[in-house]
Each structure stands twice: as C-alpha cells, then as structure tokens.
C-alpha positions in Angstrom: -29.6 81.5 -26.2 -29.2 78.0 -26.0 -29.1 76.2 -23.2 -26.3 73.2 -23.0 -27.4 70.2 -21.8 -24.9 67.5 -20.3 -25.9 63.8 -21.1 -26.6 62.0 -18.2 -23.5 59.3 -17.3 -25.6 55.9 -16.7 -24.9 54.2 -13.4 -22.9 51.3 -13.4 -24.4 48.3 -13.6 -24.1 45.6 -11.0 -23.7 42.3 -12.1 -24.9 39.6 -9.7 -21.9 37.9 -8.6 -20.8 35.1 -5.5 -19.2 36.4 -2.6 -15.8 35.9 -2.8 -15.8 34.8 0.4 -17.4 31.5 -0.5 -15.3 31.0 -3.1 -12.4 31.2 -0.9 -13.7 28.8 1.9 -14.8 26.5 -1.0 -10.9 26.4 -3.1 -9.7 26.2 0.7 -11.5 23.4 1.5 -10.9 21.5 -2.5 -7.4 22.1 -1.2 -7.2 20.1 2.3 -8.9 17.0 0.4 -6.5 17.2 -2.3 -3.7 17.5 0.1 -5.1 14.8 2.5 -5.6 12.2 -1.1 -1.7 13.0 -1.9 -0.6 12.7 1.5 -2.5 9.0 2.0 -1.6 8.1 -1.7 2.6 8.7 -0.5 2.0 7.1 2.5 0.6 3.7 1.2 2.6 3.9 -2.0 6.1 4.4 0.3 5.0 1.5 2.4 4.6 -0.9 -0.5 7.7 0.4 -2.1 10.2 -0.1 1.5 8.4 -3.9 1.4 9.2 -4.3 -2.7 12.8 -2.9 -1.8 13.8 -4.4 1.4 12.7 -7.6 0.7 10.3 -8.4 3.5 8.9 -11.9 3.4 5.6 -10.2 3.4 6.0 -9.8 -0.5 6.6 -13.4 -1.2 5.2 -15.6 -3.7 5.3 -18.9 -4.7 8.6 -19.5 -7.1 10.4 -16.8 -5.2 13.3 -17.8 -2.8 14.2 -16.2 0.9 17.1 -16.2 2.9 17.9 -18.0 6.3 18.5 -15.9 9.4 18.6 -16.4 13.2 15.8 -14.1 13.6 12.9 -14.5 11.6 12.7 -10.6 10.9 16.3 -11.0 9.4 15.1 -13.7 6.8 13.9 -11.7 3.0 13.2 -12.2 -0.7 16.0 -12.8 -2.8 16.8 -13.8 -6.0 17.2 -18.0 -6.5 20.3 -17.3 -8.4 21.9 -15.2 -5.1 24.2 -17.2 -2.9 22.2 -16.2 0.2 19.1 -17.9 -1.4 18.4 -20.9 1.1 14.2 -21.7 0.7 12.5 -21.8 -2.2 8.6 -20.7 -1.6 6.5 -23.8 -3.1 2.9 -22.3 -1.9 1.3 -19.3 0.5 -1.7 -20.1 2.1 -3.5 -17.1 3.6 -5.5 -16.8 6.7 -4.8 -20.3 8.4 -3.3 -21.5 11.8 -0.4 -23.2 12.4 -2.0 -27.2 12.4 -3.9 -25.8 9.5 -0.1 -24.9 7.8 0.9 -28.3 8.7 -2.2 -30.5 7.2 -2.3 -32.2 4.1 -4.7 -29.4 2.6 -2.2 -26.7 3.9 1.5 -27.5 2.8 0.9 -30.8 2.5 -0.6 -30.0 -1.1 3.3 -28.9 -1.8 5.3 -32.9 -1.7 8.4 -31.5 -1.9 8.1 -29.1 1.2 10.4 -29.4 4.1 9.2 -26.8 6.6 6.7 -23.3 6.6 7.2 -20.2 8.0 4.8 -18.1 9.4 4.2 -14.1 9.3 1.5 -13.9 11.8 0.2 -10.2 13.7 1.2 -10.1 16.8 -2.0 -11.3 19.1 -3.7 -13.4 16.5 -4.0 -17.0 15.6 -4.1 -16.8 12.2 -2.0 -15.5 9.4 0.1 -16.1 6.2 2.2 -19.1 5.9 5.1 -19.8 3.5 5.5 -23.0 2.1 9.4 -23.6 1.5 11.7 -26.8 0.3 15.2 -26.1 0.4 17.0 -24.3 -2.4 
C-alpha cells in the first residue's frame, strides 16, 4: 500500500515593512504644516485684500488720489475721476521724519505739492509720507 503524502503548505512570507505607526505620526505631522502654510497664506492674503478693497491710504501710490476727512483714519484711495477725490499723491517717501517730509529732498522734490500726510506706527518717529497737491 501506498502511503499518501500531503505537500507541505509554505509559510507565509514576511515582507519587511514600516510600522504604520510612523507613517501615521509622519502624514500627521505633513498635515499640521500644510494647515499652518494655508492658514498664514489666508491670513496675509485677506489683510492685503481688506487694504486693496477698503482703500486704506496704506496702498497709495504716486498718481493715485485720496479723499479729505476730519479724521485722518477716514481719509482713502479713490479714483481721480470720483467726486470725493480731493489730493492727488505726487510722491511717497518711505522711512523718513516729519522735517525730513518737509525738506527740499523730501516733498520738496514734488513743486507742485501743497501739504503731506503721514501714516506713521504708533510710538515711532519715522514712517511713510504722502506727498499730495490738490485735485
């Protein structure tokens, strides 16, 4: 008689592969700095874009025109052609004081100006100045 002899099942072979917990920790982490990018990136972005759309004087460039206001947080960029248009900017000189505004190498560069105004951080000396003539 004949014996019957069952082939032997091979084990299953391991394959050498990273824990999946550092994977985890690893897409977790990928995650937060993605997250944190997007979050900064909105932030500045929405800040630039509430200047650009309100009109702050911040913006303003030489050619553009700004409005007149009791309060100087009132006054913004407008277009010349509006009826609130009042100043025309001539020239913005950055990172001077105010007798530095008023010199001859400050708005005096710009004959046809008629007065400056001044966006300056609270508790410093020095800051942007807006050459203006009237409209």
């Amino acid at each position: 008689m004949s014996e019957q002899v069952t082939p032997a099942v091979p084990a299953a072979q391991e394959t050498a592969t990273e824990p999946s917990g550092a994977k985890t920790v690893a897409a977790g982490i990928g995650k937060k700095i993605l997250g944190y990018i997007v979050v900064a990136v909105v932030v500045l972005g929405g800040g630039l874009a509430y200047k650009y759309l309100s009109g702050s004087t911040d913006i303003a460039k030489a050619g553009d025109c700004i409005t007149d206001a009791a309060n100087a947080d009132d006054m913004k960029v407008v277009g010349c052609d509006s009826a609130e248009a009042k100043y025309k900017v001539l020239g913005v000189l950055e990172g001077v004081n105010a007798t530095q505004a008023e010199s001859a190498t400050g708005c005096g560069q710009w004959p046809d100006a008629t007065s400056w105004f001044s966006i300056i951080e609270q508790g410093k000396t020095t800051g942007k100045f807006l050459c203006l003539s009237d409209k």
